[in-house]
MARSENU-41031 format. One record per atom (N, C-alpha, C, O, CB): residue in three letters; x, y, z. Coordinates in steps of 0.1 Angstrom, whole numbers, padded with zeros to 4 digits, always signed. Each point is the difference from the previous one (the first is absolute). Glycine has a CB too. Layout:
MARSENU-41031
alaXYZ;...
END
This chain:
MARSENU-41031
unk+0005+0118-0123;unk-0007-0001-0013;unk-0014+0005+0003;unk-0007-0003+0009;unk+0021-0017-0017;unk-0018+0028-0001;unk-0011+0008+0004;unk-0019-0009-0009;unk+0001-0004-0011;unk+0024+0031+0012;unk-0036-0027+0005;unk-0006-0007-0006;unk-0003-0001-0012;unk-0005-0011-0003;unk+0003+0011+0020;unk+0003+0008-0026;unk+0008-0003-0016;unk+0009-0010-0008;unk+0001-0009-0008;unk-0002+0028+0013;unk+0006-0012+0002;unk+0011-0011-0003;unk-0004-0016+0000;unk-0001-0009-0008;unk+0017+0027+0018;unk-0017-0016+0001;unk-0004-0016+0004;unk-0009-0005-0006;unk+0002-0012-0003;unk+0001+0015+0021;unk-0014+0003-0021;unk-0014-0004-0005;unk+0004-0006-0018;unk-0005-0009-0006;unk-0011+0032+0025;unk+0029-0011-0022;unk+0003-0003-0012;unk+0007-0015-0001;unk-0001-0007-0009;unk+0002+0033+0004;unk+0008-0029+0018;unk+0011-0009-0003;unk-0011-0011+0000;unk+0001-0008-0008;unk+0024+0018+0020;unk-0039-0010-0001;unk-0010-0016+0001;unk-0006+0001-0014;unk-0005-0011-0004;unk-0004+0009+0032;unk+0007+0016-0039;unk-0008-0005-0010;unk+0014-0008-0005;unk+0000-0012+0001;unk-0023+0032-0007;unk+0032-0016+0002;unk+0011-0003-0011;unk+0003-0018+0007;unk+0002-0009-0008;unk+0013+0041+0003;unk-0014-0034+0017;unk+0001-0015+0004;unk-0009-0005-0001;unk+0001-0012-0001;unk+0012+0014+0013;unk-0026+0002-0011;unk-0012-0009-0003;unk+0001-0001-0015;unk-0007-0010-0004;unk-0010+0018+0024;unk+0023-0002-0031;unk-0001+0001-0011;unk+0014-0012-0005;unk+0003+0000-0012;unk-0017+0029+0014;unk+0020-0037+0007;unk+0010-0011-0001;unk+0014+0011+0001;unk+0011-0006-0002;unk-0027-0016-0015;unk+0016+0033+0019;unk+0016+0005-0001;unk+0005-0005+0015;unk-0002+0007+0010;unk+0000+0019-0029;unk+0009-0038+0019;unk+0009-0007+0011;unk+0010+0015+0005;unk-0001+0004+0012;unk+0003-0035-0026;unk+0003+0036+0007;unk+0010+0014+0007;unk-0005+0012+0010;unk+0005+0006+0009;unk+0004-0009-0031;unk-0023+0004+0015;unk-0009+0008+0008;unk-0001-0007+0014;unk-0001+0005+0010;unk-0011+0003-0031;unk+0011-0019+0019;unk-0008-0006+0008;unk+0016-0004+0017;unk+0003+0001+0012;unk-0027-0015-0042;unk+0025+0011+0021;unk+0020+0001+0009;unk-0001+0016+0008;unk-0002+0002+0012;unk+0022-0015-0036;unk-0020+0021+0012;unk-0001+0013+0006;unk-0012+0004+0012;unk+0003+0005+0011;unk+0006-0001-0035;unk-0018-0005+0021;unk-0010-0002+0007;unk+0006-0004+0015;unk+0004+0008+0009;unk-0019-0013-0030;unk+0013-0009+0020;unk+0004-0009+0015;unk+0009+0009+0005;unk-0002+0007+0011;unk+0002-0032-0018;unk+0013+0026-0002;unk+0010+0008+0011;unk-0001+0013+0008;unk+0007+0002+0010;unk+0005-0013-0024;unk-0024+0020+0009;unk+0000+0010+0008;unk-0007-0001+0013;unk-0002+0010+0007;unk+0004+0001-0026;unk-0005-0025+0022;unk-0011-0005+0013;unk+0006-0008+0012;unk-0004-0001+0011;unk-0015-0002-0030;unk+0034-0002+0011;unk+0009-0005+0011;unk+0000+0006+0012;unk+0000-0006+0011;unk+0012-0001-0026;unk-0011+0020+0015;unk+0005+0008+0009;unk-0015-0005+0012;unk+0000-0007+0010;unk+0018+0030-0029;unk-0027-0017+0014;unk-0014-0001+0008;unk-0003-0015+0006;unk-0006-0003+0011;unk-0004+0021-0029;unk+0016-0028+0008;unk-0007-0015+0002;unk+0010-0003+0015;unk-0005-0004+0010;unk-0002-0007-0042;unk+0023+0015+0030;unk+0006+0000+0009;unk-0005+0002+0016;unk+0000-0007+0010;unk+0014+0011-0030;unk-0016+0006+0019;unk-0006+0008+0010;unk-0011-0005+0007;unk+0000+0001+0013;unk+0008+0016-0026;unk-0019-0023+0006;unk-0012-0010+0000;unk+0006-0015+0007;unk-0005-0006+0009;unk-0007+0018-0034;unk+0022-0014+0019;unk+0007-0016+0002;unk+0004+0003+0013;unk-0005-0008+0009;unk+0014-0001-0032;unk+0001+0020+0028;unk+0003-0001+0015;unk-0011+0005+0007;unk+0001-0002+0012;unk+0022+0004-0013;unk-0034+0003-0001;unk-0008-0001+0015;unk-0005-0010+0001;unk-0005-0003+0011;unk+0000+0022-0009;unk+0003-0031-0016;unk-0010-0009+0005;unk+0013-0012+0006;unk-0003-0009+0008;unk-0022+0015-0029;unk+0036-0004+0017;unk+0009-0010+0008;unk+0003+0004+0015;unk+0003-0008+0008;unk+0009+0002-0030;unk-0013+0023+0027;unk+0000+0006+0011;unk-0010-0004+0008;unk+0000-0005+0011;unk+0011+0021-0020;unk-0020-0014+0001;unk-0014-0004+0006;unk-0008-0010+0011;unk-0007+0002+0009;unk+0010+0005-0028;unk+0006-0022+0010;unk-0006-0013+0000;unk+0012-0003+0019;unk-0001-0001+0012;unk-0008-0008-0050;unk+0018+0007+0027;unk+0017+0003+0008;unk+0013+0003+0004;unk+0008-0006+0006;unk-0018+0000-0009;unk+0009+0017-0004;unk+0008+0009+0001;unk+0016-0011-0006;unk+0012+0000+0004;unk-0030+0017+0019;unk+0008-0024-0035;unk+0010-0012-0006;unk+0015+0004-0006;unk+0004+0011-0006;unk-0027-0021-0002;unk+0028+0000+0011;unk+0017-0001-0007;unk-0003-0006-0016;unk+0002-0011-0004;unk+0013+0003+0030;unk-0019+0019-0031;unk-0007-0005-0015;unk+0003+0010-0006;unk-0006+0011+0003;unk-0013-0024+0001;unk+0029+0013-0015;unk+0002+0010-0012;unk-0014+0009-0008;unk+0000-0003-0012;unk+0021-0016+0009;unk-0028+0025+0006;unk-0013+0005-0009;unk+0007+0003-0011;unk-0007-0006-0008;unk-0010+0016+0024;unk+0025-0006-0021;unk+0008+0000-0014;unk-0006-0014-0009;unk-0003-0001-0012;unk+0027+0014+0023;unk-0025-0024+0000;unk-0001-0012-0011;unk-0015+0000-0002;unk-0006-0005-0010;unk+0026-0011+0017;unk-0024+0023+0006;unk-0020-0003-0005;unk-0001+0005-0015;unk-0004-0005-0010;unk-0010+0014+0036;unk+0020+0006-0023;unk+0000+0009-0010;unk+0001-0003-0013;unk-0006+0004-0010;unk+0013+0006+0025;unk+0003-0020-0013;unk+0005-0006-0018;unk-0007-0007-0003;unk-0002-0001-0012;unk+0022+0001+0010;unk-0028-0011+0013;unk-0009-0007-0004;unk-0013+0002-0005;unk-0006-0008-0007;unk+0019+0000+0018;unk-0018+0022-0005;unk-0014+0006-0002;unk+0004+0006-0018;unk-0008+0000-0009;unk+0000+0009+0041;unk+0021-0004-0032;unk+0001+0005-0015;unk+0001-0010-0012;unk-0005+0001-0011;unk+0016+0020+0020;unk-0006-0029-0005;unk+0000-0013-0009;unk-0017-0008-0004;unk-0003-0005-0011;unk+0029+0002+0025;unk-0033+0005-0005;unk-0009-0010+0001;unk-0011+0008-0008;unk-0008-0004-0008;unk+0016-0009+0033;unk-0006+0033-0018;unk-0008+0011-0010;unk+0007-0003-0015;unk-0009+0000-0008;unk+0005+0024+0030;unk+0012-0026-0027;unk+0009+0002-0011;unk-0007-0010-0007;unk-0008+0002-0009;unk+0031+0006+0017;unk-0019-0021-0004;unk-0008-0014-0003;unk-0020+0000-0003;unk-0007-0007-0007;unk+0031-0004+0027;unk-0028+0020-0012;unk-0016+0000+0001;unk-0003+0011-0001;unk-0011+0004+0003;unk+0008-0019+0009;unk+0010+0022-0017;unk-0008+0013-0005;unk-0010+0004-0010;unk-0004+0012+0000;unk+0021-0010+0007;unk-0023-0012-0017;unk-0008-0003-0009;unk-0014+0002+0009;unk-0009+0007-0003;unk+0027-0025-0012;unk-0018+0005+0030;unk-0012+0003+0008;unk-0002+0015+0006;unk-0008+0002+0009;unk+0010-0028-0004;unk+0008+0038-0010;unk-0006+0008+0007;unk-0014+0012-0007;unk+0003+0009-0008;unk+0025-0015+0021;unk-0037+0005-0010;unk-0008+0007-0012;unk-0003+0019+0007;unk-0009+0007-0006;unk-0008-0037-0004;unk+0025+0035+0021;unk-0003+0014-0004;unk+0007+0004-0006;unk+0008-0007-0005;unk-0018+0012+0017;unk+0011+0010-0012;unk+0006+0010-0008;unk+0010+0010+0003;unk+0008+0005-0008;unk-0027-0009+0001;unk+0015+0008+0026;unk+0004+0018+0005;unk+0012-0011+0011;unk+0001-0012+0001;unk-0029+0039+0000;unk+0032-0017+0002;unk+0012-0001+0011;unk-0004-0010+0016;unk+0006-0008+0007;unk+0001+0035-0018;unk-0017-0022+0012;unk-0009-0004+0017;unk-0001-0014-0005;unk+0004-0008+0007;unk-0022+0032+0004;unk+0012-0028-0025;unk-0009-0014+0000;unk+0021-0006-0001;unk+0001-0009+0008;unk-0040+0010-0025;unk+0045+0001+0014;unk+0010-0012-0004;unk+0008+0001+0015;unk+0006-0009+0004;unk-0003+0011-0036;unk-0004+0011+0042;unk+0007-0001+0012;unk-0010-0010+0006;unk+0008-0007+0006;unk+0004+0032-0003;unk-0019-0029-0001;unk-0013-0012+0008;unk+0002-0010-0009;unk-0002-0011+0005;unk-0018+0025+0004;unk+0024-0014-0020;unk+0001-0013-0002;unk+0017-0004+0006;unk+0003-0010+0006;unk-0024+0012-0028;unk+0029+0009+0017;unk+0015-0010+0006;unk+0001-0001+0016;unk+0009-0007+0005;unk+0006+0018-0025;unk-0026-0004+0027;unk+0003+0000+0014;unk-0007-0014+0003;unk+0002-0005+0012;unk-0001+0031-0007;unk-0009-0034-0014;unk-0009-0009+0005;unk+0008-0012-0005;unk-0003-0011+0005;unk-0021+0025-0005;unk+0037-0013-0011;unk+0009-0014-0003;unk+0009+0003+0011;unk+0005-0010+0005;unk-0005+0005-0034;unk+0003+0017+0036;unk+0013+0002+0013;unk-0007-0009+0012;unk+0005-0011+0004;unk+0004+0041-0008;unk-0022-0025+0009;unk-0004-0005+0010;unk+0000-0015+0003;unk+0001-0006+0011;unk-0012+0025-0013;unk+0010-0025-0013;unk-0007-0018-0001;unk+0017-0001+0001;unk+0004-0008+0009;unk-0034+0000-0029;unk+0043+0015+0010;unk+0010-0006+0004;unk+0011+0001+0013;unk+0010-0006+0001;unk-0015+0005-0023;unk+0000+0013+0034;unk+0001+0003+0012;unk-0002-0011+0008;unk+0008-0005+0008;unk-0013+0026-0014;unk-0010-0025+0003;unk-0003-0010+0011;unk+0006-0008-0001;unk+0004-0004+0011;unk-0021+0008-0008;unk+0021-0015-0018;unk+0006-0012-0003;unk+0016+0001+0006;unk+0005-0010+0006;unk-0022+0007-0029;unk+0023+0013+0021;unk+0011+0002+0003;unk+0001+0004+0017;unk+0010-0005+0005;unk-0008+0011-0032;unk-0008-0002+0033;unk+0000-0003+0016;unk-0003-0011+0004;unk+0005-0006+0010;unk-0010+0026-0005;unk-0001-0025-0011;unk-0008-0018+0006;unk+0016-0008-0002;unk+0007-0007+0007;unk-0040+0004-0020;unk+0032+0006+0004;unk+0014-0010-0009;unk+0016-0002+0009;unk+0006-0010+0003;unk-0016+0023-0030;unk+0012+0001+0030;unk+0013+0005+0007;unk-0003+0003+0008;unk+0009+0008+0002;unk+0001-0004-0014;unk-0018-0003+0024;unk-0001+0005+0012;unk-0007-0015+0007;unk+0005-0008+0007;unk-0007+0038-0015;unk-0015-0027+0001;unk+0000-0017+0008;unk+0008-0010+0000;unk+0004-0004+0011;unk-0020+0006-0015;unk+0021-0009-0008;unk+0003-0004-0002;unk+0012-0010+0015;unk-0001-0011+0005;unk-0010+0027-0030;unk+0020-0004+0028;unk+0008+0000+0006;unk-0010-0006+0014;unk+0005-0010+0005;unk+0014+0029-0020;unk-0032-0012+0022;unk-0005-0009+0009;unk-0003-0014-0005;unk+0005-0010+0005;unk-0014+0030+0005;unk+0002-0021-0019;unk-0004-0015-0005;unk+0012-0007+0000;unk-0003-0012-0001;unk-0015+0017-0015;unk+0026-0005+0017;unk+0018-0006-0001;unk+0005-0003+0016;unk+0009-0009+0004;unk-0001+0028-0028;unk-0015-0010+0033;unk+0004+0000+0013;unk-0011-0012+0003;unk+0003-0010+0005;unk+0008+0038+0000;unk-0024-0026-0008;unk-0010-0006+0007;unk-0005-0011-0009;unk-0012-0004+0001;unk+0005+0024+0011;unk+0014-0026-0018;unk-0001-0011-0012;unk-0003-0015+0008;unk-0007-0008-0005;unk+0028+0022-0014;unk-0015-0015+0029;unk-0009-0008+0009;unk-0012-0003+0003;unk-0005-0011-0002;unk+0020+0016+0008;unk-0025+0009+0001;unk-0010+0006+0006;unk-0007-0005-0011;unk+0007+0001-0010;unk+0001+0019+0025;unk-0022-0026-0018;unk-0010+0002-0007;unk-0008+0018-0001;unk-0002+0007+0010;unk+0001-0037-0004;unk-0001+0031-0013;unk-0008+0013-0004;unk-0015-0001-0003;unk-0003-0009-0008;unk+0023+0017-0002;unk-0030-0001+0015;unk-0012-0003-0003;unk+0000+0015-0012;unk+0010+0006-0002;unk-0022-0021+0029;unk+0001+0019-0032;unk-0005+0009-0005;unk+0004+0016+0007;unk+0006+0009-0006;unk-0023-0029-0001;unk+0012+0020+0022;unk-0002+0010+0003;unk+0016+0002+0002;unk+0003+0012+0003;unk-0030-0013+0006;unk+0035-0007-0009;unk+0014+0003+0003;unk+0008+0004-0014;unk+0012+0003+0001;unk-0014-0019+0020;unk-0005+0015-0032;unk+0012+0002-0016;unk+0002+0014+0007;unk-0005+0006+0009;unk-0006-0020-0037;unk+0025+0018+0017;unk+0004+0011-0001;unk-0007+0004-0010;unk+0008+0008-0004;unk+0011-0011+0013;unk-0033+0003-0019;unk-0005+0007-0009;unk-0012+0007+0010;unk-0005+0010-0004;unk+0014-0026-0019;unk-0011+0012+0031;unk-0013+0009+0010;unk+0003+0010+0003;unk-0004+0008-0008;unk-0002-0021+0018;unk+0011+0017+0002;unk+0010+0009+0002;unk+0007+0009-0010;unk-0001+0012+0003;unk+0002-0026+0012;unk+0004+0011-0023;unk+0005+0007-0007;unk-0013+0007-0015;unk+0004+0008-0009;unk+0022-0024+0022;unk-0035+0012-0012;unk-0002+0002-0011;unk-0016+0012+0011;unk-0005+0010-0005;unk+0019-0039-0019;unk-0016+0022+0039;unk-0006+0011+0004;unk+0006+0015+0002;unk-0007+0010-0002;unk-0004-0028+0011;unk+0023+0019-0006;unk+0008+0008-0001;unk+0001+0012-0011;unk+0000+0013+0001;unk+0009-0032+0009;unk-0010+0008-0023;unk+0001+0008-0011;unk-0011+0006-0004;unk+0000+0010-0007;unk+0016-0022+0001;unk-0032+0003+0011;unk-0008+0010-0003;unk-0007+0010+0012;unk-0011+0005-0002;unk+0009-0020-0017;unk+0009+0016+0030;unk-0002+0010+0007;unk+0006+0016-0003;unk-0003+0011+0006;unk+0001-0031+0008;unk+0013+0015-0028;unk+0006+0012+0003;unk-0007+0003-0014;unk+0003+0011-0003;unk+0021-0014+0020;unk-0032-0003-0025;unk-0004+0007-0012;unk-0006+0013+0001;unk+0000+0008-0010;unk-0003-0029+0002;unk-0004+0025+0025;unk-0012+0011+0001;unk+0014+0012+0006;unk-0001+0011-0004;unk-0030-0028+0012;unk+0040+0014-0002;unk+0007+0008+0008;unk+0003+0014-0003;unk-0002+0003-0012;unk+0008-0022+0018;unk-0001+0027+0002;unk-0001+0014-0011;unk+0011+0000-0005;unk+0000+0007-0011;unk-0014+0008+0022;unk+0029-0022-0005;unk+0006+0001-0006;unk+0002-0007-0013;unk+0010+0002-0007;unk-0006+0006+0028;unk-0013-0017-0024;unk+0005-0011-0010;unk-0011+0009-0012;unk+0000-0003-0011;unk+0006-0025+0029;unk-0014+0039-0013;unk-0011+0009-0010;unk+0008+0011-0005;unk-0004+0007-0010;unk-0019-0011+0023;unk+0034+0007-0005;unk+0007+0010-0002;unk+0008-0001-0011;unk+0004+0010-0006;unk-0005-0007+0027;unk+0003-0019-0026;unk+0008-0001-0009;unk-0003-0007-0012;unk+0008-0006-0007;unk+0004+0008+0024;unk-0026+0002-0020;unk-0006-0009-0011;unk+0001+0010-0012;unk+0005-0005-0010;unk-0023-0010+0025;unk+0015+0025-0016;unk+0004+0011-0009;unk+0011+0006-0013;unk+0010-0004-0005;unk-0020+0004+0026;unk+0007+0004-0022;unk+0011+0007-0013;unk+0011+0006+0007;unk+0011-0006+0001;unk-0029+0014-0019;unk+0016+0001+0023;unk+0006+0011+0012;unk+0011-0008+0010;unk+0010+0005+0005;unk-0036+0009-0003;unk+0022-0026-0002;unk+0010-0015+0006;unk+0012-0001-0006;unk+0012+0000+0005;unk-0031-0014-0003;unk+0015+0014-0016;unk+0011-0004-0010;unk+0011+0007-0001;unk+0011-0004+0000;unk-0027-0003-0010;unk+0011+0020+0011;unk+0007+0011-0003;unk+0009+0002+0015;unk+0011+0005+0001;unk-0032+0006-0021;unk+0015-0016+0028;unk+0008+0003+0015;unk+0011-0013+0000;unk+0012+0001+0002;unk-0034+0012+0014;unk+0015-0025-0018;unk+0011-0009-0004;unk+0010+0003-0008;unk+0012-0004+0004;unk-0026-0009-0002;unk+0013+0019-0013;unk+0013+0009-0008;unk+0008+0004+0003;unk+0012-0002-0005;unk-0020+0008-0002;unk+0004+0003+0019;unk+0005+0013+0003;unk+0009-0007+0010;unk+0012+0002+0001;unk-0032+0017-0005;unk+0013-0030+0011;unk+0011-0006+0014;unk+0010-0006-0007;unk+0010-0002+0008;unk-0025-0005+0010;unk+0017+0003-0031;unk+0011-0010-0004;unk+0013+0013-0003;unk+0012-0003-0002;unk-0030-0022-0012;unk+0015+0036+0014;unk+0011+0006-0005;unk+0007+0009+0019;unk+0008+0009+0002;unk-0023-0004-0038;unk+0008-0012+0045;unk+0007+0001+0008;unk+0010-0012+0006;unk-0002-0012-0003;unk-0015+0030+0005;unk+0027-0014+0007;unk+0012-0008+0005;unk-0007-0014+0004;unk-0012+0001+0003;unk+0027+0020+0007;unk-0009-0032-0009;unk-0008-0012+0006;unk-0006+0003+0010;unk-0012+0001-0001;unk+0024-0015-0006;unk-0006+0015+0018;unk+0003+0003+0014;unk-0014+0014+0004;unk-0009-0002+0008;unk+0043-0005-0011;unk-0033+0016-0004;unk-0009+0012-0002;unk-0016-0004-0003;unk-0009+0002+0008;unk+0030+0011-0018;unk-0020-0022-0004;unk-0013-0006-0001;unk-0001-0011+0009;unk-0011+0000+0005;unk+0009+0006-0028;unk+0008-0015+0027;unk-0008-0009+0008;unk-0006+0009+0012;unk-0011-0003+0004;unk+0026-0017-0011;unk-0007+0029+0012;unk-0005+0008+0014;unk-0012+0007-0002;unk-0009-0002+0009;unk+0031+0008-0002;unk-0026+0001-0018;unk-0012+0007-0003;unk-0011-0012+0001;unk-0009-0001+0008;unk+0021+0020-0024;unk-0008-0030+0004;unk-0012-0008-0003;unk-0009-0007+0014;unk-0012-0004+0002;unk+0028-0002-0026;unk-0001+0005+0036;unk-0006-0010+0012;unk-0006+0009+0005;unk-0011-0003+0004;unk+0026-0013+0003;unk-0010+0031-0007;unk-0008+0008+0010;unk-0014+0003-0003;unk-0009-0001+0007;unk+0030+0011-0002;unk-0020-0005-0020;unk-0013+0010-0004;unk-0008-0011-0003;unk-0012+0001+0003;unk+0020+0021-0014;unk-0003-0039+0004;unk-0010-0008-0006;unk-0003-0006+0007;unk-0011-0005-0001;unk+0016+0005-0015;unk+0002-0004+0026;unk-0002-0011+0009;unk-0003-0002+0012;unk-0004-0011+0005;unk+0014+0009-0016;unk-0009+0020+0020;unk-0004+0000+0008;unk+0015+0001+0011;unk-0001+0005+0011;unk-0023-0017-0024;unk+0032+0009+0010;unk+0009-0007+0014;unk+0005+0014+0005;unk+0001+0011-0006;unk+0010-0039-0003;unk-0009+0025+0022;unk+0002+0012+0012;unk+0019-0001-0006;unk+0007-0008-0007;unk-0032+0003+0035;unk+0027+0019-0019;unk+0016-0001-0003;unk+0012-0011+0012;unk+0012-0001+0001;unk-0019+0030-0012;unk-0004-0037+0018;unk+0007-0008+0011;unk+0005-0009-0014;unk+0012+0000-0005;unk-0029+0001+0035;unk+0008-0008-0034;unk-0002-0008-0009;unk+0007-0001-0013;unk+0001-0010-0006;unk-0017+0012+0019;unk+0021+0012-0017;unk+0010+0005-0007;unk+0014+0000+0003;unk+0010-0002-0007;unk-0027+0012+0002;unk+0015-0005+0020;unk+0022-0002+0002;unk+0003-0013+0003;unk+0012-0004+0001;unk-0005+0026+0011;unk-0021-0032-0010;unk+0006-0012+0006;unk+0005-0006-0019;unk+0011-0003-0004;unk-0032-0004+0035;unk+0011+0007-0037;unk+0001-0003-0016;unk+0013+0003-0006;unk+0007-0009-0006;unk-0029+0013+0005;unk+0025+0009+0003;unk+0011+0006-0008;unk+0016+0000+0010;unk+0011+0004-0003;unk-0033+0013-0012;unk+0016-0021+0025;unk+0012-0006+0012;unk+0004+0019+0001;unk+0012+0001-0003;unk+0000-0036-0006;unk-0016+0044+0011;unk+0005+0013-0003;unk-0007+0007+0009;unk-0012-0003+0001;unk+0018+0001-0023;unk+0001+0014+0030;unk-0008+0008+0006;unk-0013+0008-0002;unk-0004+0001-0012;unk+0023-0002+0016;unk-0027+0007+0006;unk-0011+0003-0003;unk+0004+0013-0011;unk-0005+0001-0011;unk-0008-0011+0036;unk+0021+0018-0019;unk+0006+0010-0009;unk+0004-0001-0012;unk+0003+0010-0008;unk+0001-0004+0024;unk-0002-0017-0018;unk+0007-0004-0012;unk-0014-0001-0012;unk-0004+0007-0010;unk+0027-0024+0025;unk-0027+0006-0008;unk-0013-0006-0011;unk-0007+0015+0002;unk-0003+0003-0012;unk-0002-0034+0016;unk+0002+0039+0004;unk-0010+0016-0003;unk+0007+0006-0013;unk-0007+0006-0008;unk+0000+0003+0037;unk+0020-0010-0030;unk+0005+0003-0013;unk-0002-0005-0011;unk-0001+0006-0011;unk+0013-0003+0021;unk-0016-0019-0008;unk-0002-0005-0014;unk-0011+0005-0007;unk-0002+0001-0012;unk+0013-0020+0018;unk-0020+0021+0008;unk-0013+0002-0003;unk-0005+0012-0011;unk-0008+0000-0009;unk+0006-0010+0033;unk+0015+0021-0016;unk-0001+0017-0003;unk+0007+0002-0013;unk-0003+0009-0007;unk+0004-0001+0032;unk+0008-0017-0029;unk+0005+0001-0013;unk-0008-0007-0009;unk-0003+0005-0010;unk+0023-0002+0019;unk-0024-0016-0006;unk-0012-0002-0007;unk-0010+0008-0005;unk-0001+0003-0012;unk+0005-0016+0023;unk-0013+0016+0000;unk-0008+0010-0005;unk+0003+0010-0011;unk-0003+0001-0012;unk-0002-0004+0034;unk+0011+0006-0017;unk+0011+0018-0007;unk+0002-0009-0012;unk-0006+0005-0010;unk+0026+0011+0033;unk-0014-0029-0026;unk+0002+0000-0018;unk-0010-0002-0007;unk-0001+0003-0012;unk+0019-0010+0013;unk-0029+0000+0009;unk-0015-0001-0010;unk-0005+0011-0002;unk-0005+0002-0011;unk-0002-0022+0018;unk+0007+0032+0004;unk-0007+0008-0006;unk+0009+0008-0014;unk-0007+0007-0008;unk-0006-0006+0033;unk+0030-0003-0026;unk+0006+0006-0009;unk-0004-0006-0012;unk-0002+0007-0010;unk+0019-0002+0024;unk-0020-0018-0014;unk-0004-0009-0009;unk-0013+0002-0007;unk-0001-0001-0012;unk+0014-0013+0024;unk-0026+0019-0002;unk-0013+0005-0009;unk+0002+0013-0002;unk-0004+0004-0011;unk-0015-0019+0020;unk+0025+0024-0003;unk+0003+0011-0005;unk+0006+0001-0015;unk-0005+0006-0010;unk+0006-0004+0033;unk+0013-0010-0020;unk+0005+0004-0014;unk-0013-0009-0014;unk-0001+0002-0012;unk+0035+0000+0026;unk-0040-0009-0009;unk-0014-0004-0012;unk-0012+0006-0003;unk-0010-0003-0007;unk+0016-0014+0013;unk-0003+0027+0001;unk-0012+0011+0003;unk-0010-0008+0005;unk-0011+0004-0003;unk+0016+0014-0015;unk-0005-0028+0024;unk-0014-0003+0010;unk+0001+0005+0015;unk+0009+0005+0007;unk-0013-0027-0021;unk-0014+0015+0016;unk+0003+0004+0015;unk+0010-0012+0011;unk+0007-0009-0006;unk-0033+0023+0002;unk+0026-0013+0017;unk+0011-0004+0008;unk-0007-0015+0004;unk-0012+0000+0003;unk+0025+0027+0006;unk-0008-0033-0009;unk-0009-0011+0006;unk-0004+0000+0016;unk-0010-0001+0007;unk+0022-0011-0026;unk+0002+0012+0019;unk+0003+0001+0017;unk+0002+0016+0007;unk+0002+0001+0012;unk+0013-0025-0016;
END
């Protein structure tokens, strides 16, 4: 969706059209997704669905979208990234601590020991990072797009490598698959995103 569009769908939803406003949300899944697993990769590389952050960040934008007062594309991506983050964190504390607090339910806890310290220094070390700057943008969105119309298997391999950093040791152990194998996922990857901005006439991301 190009920033027209968009700009048109936030006047027409600021203007009460609920359809727009549906419309709207849904072209951001793709991106918010994308957002949701690095901050669950991030924290702990959690056994946590980001699909559900996802539904929960669109629900809660859907529900509060009245408080949002800009206008262009950039001001409403900062604002949905900023309902993901607050329900990222709730949702790792919840299902991840949790499971220690359950082990150590004996143990008294002081302060310096909660699972909200830690975790919440975590989250703002990564606010400056380059990779977490890399993905604040429009140009994000559009690469989030582009990864959903590759194979599961294809986009997860790209996203760990290019977004995340991980070496390819770290990849065959993941995908339980040879080094040769995953350099494929990688290379066909590549190869459909660039088929993918190509055939949109943009440039390549990757």
């Amino acid at each position: 969706m190009n920033a027209a569009s968009a700009e048109e769908l936030i006047r027409l939803a600021r203007e009460g059209d609920r359809e727009a406003l549906g419309r709207l949300l849904e072209q951001y899944r793709a991106y918010l997704r994308l957002l949701a697993q690095r901050r669950l990769d991030a924290v702990a590389q959690a056994r946590v669905d980001a699909s559900d952050v996802v539904q929960q960040t669109c629900m809660e934008a859907h529900r509060d979208f009245a408080a949002f007062r800009g206008g262009h594309e950039g001001e409403l991506l900062a604002w949905l990234r900023r309902i993901l983050e607050h329900n990222a964190a709730h949702t790792i504390e919840r299902h991840i601590y949790a499971q220690k607090r359950t082990l150590d339910r004996e143990k008294p806890l002081d302060d310096s020991q909660s699972a909200a310290g830690p975790l919440l220094g975590r989250l703002a070390a990564e606010q400056t990072s380059p990779s977490r700057r890399a993905m604040l943008g429009e140009a994000a969105v559009r690469l989030a797009q582009a990864l959903e119309h590759l194979p599961e298997d294809q986009r997860e391999a790209v996203r760990l490598r290019h977004l995340e950093g991980w070496t390819l040791d770290q990849l065959t152990e993941h995908f339980q698959r040879s080094e040769t194998a995953v350099a494929g996922l990688l290379k066909r990857g590549l190869r459909g995103l660039r088929s993918h901005f190509r055939g949109a006439g943009g440039q390549e991301a990757i």
